[in-house]
N, C-alpha and C positions, 0 to 999 in steps of 0.2 A: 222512397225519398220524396221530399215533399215538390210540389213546382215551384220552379222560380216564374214571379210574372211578375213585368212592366208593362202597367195601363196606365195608356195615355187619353185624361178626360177632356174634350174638348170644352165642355159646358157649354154656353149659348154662343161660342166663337166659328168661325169658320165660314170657307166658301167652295165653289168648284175648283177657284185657282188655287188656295190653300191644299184643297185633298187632294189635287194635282202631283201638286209638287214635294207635298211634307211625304206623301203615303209613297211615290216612287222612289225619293230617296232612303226613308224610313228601310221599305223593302230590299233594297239592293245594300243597302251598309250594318241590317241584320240577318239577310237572310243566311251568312258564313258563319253567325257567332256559335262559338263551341262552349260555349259555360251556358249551354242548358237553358237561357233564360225565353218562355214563352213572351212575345211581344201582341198587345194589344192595344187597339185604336176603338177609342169610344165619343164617334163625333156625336152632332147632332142628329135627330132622327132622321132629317130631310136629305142627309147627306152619307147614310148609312150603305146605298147603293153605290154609289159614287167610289167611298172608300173600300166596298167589298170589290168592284170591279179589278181597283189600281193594286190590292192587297194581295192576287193573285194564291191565295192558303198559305204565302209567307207570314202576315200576318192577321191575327184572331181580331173579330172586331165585337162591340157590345152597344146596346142600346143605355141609355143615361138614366131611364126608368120605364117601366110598365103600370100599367093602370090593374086592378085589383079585380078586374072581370075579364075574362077572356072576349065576350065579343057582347053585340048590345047599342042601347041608345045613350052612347058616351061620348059626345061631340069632344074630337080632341086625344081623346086616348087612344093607346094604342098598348095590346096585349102581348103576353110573352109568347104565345101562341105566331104571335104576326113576326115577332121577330127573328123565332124559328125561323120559321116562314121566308123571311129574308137573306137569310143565312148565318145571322149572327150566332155566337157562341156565349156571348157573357150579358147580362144584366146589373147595371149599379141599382141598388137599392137601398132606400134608407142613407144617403147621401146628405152629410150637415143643411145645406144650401135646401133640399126637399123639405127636412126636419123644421128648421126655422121660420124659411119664406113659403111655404105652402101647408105650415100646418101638420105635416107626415106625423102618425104616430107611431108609437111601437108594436101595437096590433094590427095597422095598417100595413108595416112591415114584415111579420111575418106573413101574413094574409098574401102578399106580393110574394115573397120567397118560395110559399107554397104553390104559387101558381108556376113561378119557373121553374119549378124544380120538375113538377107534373108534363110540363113541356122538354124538358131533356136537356135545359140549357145550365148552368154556372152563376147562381147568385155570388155580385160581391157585394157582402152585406156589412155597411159603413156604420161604426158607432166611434164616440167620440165627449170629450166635455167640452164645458165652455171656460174660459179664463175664471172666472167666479166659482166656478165647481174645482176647479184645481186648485187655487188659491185658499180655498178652506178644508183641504183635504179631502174632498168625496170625489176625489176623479177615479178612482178603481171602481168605487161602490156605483158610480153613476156609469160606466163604463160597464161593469159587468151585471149590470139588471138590461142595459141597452143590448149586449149579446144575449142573456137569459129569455127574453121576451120576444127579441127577433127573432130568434130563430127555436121559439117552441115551437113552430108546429113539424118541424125537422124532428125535434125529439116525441113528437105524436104521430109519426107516419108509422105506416107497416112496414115502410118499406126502410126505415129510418137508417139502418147498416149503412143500407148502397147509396143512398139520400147523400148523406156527408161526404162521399166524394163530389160531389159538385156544389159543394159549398166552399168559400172563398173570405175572410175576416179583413175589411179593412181600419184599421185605427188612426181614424183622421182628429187630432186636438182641433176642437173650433179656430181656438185662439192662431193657432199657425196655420190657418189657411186664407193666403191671398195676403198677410197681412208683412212677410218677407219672415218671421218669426219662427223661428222651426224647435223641437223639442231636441234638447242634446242625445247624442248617440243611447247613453247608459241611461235616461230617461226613456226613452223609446223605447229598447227593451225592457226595460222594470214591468212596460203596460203591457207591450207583446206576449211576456212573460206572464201576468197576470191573465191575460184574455185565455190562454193556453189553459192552464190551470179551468178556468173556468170554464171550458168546453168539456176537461176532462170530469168535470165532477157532474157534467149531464152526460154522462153516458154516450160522448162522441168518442171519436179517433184523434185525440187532438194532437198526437207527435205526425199525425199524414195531413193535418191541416193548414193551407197556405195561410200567412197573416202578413199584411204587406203596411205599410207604414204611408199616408195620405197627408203628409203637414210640410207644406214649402220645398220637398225634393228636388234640389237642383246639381250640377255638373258638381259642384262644390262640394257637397255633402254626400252625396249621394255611399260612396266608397265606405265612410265611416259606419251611416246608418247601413247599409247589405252585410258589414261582417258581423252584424250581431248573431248572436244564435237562434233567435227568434223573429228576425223580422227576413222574409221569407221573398219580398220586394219592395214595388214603392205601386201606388196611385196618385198621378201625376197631373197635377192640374197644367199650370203658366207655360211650363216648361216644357209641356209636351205637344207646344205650338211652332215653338221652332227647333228643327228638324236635327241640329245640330247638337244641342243640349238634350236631345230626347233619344239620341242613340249615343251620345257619351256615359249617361246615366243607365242602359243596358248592354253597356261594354262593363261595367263595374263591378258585376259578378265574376272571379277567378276561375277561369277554365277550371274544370274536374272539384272544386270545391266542393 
């Protein structure tokens, strides 16, 4: 059966009082839920300690990115290796917001996946189009070169079998993130549906592969987009700031579903 997981990305948001208060309540109103659903917190890096303290192993936490060398003269970065290290369990990688405002490429990205993977940890590896690539029909075809190329060096490991268990699909639409804009239910699986497909035709496990849905998921929506067959949870930007919208949205998996 595949995991269910809600990660919550803080991006460049947060504070001490924030991871205080969101990560103890967070933990005490999921740590009872019976519908299966894995809960993760991925603040900023500064704050990564902070939130593994108050998270007490109720909840998994992930760093926002790694850098593409595990250690070195790399003022700023910070490796998967270090996140180990810290105790996290998940890595975002290849995140629209990396892609656009910092240049990310798709060999960058795998370059990055490779390395967490080497380190023991859960790439969730973000691909995605922009309102213009969907608009003229190439959002599959720009969507599944972005899974194709991230995650080839997955399909070049030796170890490539056991590899795919710790990898993670997230399909975040550029256009509905941050913008309140969300893709409709049966739209979201069409692409979930397609990402699938396209793991399966490289030689992954793609029916044990989580694929979680990253475009505007709120208390609203959330319930519609989880019954698909294919969208497996949510990566949660806005919403997963306040405390309350962020544990109604992993209440929304049906116990034993």
């Amino acid at each position: 059966m595949r995991r269910r997981i809600v990660a919550g990305n803080w991006k460049m948001n947060g504070s001490k009082d924030l991871s205080e208060k969101l990560v103890g309540y967070v933990r005490s109103e999921t740590g009872s839920l019976d519908n299966g659903v894995e809960v993760v917190i991925i603040p900023p890096a500064l704050y990564v300690g902070d939130v593994l303290r108050l998270a007490q192993d109720a909840v998994s936490v992930g760093v926002q990115n790694v850098g593409q060398w595990q250690a070195g003269a790399y003022t700023g970065e910070i490796s998967s290796e270090m996140a180990k290290d810290a105790g996290c369990r998940y890595v975002l990688v290849g995140h629209s917001e990396r892609r656009q405002l910092f240049g990310e490429t798709d060999e960058q990205v795998a370059e990055k996946v490779s390395l967490v993977l080497a380190s023991g940890l859960t790439a969730i590896v973000c691909v995605g189009e922009t309102l213009e690539e969907r608009e003229s029909g190439q959002a599959e075809s720009v969507v599944a070169a972005q899974v194709r190329a991230g995650l080839s060096s997955v399909v070049r490991a030796a170890s490539s079998a056991s590899a795919w268990k710790n990898i993670v699909v997230a399909y975040e639409p550029v256009w509905a993130i941050g913008t309140g804009k969300t893709a409709t239910a049966e739209d979201a699986q069409a692409m979930h549906a397609s990402i699938r497909g396209v793991l399966k035709d490289m030689g992954a496990p793609a029916e044990e592969i989580s694929l979680l849905y990253g475009g505007s998921v709120k208390a609203d929506n959330a319930a519609a987009l989880f019954s698909e067959p294919d969208i497996d949870g949510g990566l949660i930007g806005g919403a997963s700031l306040v405390a309350e919208d962020f544990v109604s949205i992993c209440r929304y998996f049906p116990a034993g579903a």
